[in-house]
N, C-alpha and C positions, 0 to 999 in steps of 0.2 A: 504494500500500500504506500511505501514510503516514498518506490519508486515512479509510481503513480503521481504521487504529488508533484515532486521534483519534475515532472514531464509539464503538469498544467504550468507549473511555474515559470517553464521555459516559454513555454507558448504564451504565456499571459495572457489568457484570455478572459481575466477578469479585469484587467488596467484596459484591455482593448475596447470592453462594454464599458467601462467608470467614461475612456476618452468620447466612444459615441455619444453616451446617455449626454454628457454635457459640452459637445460639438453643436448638438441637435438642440441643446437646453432645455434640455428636462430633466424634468425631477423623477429622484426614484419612484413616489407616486405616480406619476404618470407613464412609468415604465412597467406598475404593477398592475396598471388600469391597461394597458394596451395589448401586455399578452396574458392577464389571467396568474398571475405568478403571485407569490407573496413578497413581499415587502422585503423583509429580513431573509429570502432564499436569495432574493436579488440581489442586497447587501453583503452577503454568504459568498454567491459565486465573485461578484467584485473583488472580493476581499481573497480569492482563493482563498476560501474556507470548505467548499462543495463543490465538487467537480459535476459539471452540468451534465446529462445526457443529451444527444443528439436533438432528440424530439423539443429540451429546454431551447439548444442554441437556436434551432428553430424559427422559433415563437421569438425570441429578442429580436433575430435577422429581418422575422417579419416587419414588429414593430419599429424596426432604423429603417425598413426599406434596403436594406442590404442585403448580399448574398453568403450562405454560412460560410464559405468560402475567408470572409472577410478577416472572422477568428482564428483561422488557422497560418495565413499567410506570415511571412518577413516580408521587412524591408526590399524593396523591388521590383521590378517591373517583366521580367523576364515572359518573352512570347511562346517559350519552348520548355518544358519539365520533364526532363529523360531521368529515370529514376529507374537504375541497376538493379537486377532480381539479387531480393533478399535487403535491401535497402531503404524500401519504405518506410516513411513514420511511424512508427506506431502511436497512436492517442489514447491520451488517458483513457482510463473506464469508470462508469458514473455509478452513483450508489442507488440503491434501487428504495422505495420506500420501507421495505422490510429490513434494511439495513445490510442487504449482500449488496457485494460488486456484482456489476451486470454482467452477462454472459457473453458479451461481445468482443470479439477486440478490434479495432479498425485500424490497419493501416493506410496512411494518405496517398492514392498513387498523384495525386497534385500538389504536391503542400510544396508552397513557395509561389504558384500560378494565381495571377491579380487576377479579379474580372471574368471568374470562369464561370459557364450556368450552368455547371453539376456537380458534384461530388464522386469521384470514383475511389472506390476503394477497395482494398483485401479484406475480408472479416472473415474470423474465424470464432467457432461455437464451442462454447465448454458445453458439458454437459451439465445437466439441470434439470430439473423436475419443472414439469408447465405451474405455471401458478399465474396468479389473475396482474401482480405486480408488473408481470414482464411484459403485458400487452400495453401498447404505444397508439397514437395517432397524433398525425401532425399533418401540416398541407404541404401537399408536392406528390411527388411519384418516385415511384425505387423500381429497382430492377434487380435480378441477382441471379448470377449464373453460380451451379454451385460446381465445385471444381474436383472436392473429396470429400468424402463420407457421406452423412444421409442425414437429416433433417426432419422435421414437421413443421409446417408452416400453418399457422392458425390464422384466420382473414376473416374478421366475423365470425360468421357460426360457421365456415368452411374448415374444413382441414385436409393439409395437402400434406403426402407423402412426399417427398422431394431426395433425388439420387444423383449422382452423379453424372454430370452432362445436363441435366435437368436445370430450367430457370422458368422464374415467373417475374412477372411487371403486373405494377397492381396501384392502386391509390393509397398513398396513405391517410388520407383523410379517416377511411377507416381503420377502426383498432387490429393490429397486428403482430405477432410472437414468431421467433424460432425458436425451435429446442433441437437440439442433438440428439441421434437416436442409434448414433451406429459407434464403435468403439474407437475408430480411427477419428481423431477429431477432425469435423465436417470445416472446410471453407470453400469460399466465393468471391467472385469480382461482383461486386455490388457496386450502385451507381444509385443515387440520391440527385433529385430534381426541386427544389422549391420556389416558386415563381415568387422573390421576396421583390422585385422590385413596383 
């Protein structure tokens, strides 16, 4: 966990929301009014106190009108991100309401690329038992090709077995989970879309 932290801290993406929140001038109230958040989570993740999840960054991007892209970037402009296998970023992992780390891990295949309108990444699945905390929605659309092992993909009241070579695209407006089901831990190239502008 410890080196978890030491990752958000790197990326600071809680000094990168404090800079938006008051570029834009606004107040944490009206940052907790715009995406639904509380007060003191918002204050939390500023403070890198709480590492946000995905579906959090989200909901802020929306509210700036930004792309989540924005939180993860460095300094630069760079029109090209060639990122050597096995080199990915990896990002922090976010705490779940129950108080586990989330089962995800993403690596960034863009981290460093300004202005981009999607998110692509590696993620790979621990295993975990389905439970109600793990189900997300947020706006945009995902995709994921899964690459190894085997999955359950929960979409609503659907549930998709998911194998290798296997990929779905779907909304995330509605609430969505994977779980891990095969022993070799499962990943994917996933791609996250959210129209924040």
């Amino acid at each position: 966990m410890d080196d978890a932290r030491e990752e958000v801290k790197e990326l600071q993406i809680g000094s990168k929301i404090r800079k938006l929140r008051q570029q834009k001038r606004m107040t944490l109230q009206a940052l907790t009014d715009a995406t639904g958040l509380s007060k003191p989570l918002l204050s939390q993740i500023e403070n890198d106190q709480v590492i946000p999840p995905l579906a959090t960054l989200l909901r802020i991007a929306k509210a700036f009108k930004v792309g989540l892209h924005t939180f993860f970037e460095e300094e630069g402009t760079s029109k090209c991100i060639y990122v050597p296998a096995g080199e990915s970023r990896q990002l922090s992992r976010s705490i779940l309401p129950s108080g586990m780390i989330h089962p995800y891990i993403y690596h960034s295949l863009a981290y460093g690329k300004k202005n981009r309108h999607f998110e692509p990444y590696i993620v790979e699945f621990e295993n975990r038992e389905m439970s109600e905390d793990l189900m997300v929605s947020h706006e945009g659309e995902e995709f994921l090709f899964l690459l190894e092992g085997e999955v359950i993909f929960h979409y609503g009241e659907q549930i998709i077995r998911m194998r290798i070579g296997d990929s779905v695209y779907y909304d995330s407006n509605e609430k969505h989970a994977f779980v891990a089901v095969s022993q070799q831990r499962p990943r994917g190239v996933a791609i996250v879309y959210a129209n924040t502008h």
